[in-house]
Structures are given as C-alpha cells and as structure tokens.
GUBATI-966046 format. One record per residue (C-alpha): residue number from 0; x, y, z. Coordinates in Angstrom, 1 decimal. Layout:
REM GUBATI-966046
<markol><resi>NUM</resi><x>X</x><y>Y</y><z>Z</z></markol>
...
REM end
This chain:
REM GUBATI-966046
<markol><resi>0</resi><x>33.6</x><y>-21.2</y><z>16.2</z></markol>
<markol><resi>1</resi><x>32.8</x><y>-17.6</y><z>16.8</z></markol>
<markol><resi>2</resi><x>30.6</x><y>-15.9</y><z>14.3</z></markol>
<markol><resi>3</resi><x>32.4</x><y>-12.8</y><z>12.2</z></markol>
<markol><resi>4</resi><x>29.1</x><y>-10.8</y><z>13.3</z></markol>
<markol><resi>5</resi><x>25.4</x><y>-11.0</y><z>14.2</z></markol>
<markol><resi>6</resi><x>22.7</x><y>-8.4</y><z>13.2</z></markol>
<markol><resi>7</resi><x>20.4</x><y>-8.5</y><z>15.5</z></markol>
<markol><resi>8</resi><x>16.6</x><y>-7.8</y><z>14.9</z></markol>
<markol><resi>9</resi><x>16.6</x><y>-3.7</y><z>15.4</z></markol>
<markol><resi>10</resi><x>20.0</x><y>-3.3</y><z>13.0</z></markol>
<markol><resi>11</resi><x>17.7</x><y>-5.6</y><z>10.2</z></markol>
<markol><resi>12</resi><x>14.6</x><y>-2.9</y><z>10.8</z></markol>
<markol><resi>13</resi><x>17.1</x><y>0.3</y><z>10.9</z></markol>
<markol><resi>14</resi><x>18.6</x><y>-1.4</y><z>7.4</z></markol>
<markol><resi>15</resi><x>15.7</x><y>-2.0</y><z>5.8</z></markol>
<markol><resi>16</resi><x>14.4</x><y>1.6</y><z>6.6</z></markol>
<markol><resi>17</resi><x>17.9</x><y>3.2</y><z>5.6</z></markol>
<markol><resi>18</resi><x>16.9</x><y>1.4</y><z>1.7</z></markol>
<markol><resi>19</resi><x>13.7</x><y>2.4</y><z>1.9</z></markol>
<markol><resi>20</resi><x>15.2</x><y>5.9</y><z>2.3</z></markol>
<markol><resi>21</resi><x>17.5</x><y>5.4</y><z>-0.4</z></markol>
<markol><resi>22</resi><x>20.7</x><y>5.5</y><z>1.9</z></markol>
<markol><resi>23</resi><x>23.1</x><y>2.5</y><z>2.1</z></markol>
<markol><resi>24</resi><x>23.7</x><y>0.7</y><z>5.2</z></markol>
<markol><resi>25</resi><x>27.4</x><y>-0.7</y><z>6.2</z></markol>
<markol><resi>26</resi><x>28.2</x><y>-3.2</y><z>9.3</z></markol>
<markol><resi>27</resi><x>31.6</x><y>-2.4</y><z>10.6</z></markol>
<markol><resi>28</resi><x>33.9</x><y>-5.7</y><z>11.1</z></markol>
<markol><resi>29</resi><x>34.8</x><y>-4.9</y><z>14.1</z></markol>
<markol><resi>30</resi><x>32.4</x><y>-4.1</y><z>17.3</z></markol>
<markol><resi>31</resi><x>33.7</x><y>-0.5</y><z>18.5</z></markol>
<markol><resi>32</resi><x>30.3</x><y>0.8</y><z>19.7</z></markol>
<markol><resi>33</resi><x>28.7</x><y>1.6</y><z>16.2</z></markol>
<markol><resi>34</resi><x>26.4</x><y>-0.8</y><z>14.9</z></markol>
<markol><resi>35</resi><x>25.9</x><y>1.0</y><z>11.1</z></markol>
<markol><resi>36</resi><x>27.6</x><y>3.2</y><z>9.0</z></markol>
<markol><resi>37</resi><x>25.5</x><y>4.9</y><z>6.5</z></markol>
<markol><resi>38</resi><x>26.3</x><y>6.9</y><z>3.2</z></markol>
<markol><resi>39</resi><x>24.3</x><y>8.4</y><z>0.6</z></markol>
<markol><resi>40</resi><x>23.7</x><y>6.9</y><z>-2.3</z></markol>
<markol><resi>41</resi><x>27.1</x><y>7.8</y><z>-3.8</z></markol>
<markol><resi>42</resi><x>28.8</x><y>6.4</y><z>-0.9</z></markol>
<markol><resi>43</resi><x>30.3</x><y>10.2</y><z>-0.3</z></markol>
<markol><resi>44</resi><x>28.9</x><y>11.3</y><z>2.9</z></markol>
<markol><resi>45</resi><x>28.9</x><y>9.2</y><z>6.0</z></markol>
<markol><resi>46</resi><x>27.2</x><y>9.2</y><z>9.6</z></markol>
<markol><resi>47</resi><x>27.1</x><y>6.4</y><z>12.2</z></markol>
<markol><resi>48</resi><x>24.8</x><y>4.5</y><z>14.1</z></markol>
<markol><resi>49</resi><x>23.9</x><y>2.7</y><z>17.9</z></markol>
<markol><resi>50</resi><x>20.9</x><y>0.7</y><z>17.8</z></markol>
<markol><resi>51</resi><x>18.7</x><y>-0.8</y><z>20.6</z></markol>
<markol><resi>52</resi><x>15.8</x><y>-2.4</y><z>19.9</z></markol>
<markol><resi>53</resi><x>12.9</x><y>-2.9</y><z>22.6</z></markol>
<markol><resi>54</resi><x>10.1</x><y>-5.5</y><z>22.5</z></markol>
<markol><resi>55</resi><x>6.8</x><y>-4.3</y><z>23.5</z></markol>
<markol><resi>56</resi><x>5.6</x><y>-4.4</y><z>27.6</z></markol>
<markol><resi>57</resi><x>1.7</x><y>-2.9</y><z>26.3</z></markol>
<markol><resi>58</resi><x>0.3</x><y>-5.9</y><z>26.8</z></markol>
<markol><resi>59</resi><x>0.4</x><y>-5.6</y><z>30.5</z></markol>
<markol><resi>60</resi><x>-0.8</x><y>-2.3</y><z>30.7</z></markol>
<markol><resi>61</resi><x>-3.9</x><y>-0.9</y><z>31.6</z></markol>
<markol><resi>62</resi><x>-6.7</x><y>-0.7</y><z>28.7</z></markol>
<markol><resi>63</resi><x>-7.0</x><y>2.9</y><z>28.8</z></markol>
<markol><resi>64</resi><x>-3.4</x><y>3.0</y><z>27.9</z></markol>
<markol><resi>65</resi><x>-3.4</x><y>-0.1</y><z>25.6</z></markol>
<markol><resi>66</resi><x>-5.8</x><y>1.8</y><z>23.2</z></markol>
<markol><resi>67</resi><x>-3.9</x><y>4.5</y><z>22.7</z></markol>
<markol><resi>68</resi><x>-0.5</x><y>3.4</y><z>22.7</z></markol>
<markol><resi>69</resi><x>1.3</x><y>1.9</y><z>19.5</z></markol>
<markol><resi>70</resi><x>4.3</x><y>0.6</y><z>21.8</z></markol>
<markol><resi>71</resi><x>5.6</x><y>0.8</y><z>25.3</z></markol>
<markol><resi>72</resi><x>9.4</x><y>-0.2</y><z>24.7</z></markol>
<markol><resi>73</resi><x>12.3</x><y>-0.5</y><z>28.2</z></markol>
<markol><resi>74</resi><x>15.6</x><y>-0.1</y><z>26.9</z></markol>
<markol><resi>75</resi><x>18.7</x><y>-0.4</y><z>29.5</z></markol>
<markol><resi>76</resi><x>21.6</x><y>1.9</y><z>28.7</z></markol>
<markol><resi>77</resi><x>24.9</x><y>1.8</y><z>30.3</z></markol>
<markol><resi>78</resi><x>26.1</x><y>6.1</y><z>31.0</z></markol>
<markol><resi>79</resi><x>29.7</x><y>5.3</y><z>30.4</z></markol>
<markol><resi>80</resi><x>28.9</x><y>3.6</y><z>27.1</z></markol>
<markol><resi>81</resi><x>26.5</x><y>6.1</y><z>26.0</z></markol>
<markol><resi>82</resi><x>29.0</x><y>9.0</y><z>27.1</z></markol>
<markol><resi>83</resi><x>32.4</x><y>7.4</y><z>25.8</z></markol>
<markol><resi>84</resi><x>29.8</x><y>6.4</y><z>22.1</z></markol>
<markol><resi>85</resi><x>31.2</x><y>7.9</y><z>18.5</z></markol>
<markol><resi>86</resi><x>28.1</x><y>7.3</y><z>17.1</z></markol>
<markol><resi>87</resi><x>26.6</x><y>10.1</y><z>15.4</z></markol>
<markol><resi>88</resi><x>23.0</x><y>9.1</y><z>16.0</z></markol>
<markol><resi>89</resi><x>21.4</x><y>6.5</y><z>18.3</z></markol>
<markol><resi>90</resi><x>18.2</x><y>4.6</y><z>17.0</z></markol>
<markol><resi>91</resi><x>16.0</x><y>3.1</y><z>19.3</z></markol>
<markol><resi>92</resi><x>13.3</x><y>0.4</y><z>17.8</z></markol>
<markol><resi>93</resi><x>9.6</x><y>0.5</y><z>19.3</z></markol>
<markol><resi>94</resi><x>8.5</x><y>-3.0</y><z>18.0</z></markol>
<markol><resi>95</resi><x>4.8</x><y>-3.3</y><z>19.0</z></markol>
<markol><resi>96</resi><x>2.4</x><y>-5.8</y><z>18.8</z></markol>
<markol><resi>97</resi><x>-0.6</x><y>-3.5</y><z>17.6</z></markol>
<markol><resi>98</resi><x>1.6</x><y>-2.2</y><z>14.8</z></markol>
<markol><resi>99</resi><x>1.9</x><y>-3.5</y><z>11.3</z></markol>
<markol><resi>100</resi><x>5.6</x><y>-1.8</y><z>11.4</z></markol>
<markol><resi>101</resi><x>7.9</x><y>-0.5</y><z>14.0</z></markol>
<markol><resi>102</resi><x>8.4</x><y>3.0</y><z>15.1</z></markol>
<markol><resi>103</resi><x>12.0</x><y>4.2</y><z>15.4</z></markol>
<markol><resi>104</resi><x>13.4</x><y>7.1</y><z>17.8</z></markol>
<markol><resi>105</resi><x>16.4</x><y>8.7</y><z>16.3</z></markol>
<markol><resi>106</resi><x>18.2</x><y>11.3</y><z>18.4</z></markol>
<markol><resi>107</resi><x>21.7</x><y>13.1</y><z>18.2</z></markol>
<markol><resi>108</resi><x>23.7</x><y>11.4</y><z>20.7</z></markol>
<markol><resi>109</resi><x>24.1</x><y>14.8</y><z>22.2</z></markol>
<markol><resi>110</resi><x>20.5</x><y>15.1</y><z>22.7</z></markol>
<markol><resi>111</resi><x>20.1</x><y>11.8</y><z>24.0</z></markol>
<markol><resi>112</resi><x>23.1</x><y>12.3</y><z>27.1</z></markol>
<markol><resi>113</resi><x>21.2</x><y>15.5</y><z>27.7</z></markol>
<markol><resi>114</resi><x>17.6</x><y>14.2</y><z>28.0</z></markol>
<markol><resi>115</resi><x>18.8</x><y>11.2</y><z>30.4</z></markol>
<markol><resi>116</resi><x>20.7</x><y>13.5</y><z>32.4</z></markol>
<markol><resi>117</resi><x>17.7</x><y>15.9</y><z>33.0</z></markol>
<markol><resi>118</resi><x>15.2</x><y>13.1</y><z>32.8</z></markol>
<markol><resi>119</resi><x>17.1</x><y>10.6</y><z>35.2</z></markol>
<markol><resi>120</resi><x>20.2</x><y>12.8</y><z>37.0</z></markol>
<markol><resi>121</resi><x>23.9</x><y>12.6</y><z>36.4</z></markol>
<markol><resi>122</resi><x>24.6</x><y>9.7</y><z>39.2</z></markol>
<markol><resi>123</resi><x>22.8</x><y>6.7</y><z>37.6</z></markol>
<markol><resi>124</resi><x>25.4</x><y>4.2</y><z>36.0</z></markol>
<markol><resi>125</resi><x>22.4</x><y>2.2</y><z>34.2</z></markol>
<markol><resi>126</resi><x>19.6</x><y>4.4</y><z>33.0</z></markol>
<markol><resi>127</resi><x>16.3</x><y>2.1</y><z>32.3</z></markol>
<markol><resi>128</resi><x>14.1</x><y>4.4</y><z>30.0</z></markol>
<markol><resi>129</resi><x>11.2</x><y>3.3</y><z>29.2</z></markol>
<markol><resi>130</resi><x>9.9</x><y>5.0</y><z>25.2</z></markol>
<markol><resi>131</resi><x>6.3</x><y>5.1</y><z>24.1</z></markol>
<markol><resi>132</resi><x>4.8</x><y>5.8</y><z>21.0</z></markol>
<markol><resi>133</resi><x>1.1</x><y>6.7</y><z>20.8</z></markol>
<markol><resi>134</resi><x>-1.5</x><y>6.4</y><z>18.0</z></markol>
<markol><resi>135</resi><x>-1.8</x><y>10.1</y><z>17.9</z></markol>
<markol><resi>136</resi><x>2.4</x><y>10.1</y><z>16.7</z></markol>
<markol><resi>137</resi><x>3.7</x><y>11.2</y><z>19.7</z></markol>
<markol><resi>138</resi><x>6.7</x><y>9.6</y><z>21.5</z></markol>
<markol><resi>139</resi><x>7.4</x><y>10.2</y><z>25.4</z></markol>
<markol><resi>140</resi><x>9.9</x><y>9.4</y><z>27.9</z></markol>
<markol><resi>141</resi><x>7.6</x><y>7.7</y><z>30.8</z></markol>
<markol><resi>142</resi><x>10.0</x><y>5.7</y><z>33.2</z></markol>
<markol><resi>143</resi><x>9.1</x><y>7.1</y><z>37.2</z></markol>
<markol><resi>144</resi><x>6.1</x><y>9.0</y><z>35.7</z></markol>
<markol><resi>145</resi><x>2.9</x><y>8.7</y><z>38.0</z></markol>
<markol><resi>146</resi><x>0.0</x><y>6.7</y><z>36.9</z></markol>
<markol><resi>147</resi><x>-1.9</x><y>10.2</y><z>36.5</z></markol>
<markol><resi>148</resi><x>0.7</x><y>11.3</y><z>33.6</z></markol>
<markol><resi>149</resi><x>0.3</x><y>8.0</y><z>31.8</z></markol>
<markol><resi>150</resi><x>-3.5</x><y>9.0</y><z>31.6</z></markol>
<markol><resi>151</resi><x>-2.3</x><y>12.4</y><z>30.4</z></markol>
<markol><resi>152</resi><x>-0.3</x><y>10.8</y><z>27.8</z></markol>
<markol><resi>153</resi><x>-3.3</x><y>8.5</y><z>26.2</z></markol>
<markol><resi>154</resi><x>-5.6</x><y>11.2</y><z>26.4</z></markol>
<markol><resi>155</resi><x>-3.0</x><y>13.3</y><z>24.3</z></markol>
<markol><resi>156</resi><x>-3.4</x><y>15.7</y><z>27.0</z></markol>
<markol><resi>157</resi><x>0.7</x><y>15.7</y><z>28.6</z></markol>
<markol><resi>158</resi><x>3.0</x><y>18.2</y><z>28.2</z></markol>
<markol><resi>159</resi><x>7.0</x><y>17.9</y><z>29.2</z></markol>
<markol><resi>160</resi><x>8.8</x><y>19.1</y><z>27.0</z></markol>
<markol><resi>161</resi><x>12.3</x><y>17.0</y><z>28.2</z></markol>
<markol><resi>162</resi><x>10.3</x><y>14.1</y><z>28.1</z></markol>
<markol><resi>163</resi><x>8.8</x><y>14.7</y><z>24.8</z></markol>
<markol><resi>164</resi><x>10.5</x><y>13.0</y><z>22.0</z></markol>
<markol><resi>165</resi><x>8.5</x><y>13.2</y><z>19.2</z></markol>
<markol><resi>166</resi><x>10.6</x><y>15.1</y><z>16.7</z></markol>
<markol><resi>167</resi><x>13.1</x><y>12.4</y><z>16.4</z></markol>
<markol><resi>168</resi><x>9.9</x><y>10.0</y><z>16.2</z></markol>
<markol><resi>169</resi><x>10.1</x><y>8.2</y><z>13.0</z></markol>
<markol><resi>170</resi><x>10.2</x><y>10.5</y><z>9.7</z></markol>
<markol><resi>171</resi><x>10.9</x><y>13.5</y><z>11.7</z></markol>
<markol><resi>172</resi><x>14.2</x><y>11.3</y><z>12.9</z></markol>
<markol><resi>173</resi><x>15.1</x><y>10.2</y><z>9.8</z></markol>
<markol><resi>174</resi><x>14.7</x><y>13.4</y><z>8.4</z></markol>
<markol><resi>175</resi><x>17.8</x><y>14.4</y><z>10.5</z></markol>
<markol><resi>176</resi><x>20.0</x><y>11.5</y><z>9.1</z></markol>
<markol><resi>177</resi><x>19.1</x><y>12.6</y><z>5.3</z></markol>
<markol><resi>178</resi><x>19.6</x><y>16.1</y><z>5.8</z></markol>
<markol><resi>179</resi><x>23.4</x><y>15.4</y><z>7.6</z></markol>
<markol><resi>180</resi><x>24.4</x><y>13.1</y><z>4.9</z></markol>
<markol><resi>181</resi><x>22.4</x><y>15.4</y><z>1.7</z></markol>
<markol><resi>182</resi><x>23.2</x><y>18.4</y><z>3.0</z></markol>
<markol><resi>183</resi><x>26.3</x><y>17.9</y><z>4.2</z></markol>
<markol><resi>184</resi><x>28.7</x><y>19.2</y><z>1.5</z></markol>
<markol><resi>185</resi><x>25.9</x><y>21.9</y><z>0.6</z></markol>
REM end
C-alpha cells in the first residue's frame, strides 16, 4: 500500500519554524511541485513552498574551514523543475552537525533561477549547488569556487555579490514570507 504522503525531514524543520513564526503550515494532497502552503494566522493570505533539505559535507573539510563554517549543505536541482515550479518561495535546509538548530535559505523563486543561471550558465540540466553558512551569519554559494575563495569565505573576508546569499539566510528569509502574507492586503 502506498502512503497518502510523507514529510520528509526539511518540510518537519520548515513547519516547525513556520509555528514558531506564528504562520500555519498546510501539506497539499496531491504532489504538484509545492511541498507547503502557508497562511497567516487567519488562514486569509497564502504563499507556497519547495523545500530541499541538505545534510552536512563539513566534516570532510579542511579545519580552517570546519571552524568557521556552521554547515556546508549540496543540494541537486533539476532546471526544468525549478523553471516550470509555482512555488512562491523555495527553502533550502542547512542541517549541520556543529549547530544546535538548522539554518534555512529562503529565496523568491525568481531570484533563485536568476542566481543559478549567473552562478552555473543557462545549459546545465542538473545544477549541484553547494550552500554554506558561516558562524559570522553569512550564507554563500561555493560550488566550482577555488580553494583560495573558501579561505576568503572563513576568514569573512569574500565578496560576490551573485554568490552571496545571506539576506534570505534565516530571519532575513523569513522575514520575506511574513511580510508577503502580513502585508499583503495592506
């Protein structure tokens, strides 16, 4: 027998976080490329989610990097399911080991097609991105970046902004979500 659904681990944190924000979070019934609908607390005011959630590849890293990095997260996403998405928003879950809690990227799907364009060309069917967040609350962009960038990045020292994704790193991301669904009959 087929399950109705499954929620995998990165829905569960986005869900959690939604409450914690006082916003509801819905699972669709049926799979059409949005893993959660969320509404305000009056159920008034929707926008949707995709959700990808990355386990953490720090371990492996150098120490220089290890010590300043919260996560190092690969997600693989497919350009004709990212172009043909209706979600609004797409969250991407940095699960580290260091952490006591994740981190969570939340960008404008917009944004997102943009950035992997510029970051990774127009021609590549499955884009591997690989999403760090540091201790200093910064969030970067780092697959193909040189060793010597890497060292820029734990030294707080690296500056691109296309690869910089910071203001959709945590409450800066989910600041984006509140203000669509408050906001939006203001």
């Amino acid at each position: 027998m087929r399950p109705l659904f499954t929620v995998h681990a990165g829905e569960y944190l986005v869900g959690i976080r939604l409450q914690e924000l006082g916003l509801n979070a819905w699972i669709p019934a049926k799979d059409s490329g949005i893993d959660l609908l969320v509404t305000d607390p009056e159920n008034r005011r929707t926008t949707s989610l995709q959700v990808k959630y990355g386990k953490d590849f720090l371990p492996g890293k150098p120490a220089v990097w290890r010590n300043s990095m919260r996560c190092h997260s690969w997600f693989v996403l497919d350009r004709a399911k990212l172009d043909a998405s209706r979600a609004d928003f797409w969250v991407f879950v940095l699960h580290g080991f260091k952490a006591d809690k994740p981190d969570f990227v939340i960008i404008p799907k917009a944004e997102l097609r943009r950035r992997m364009v510029d970051i990774h060309g127009s021609d590549i069917a499955r884009l591997q991105s690989y999403l760090c967040s540091t201790e200093n609350k910064k969030c970067w962009e780092t697959r193909g970046l040189q060793n010597s960038a890497m060292v820029q990045i734990a030294n707080g020292t690296y500056e691109d902004p296309v690869r910089e994704f910071t203001e959709y790193l945590n409450e800066n991301g989910w600041a984006a979500i509140t203000k669509k669904l408050f906001v939006a009959s203001g």
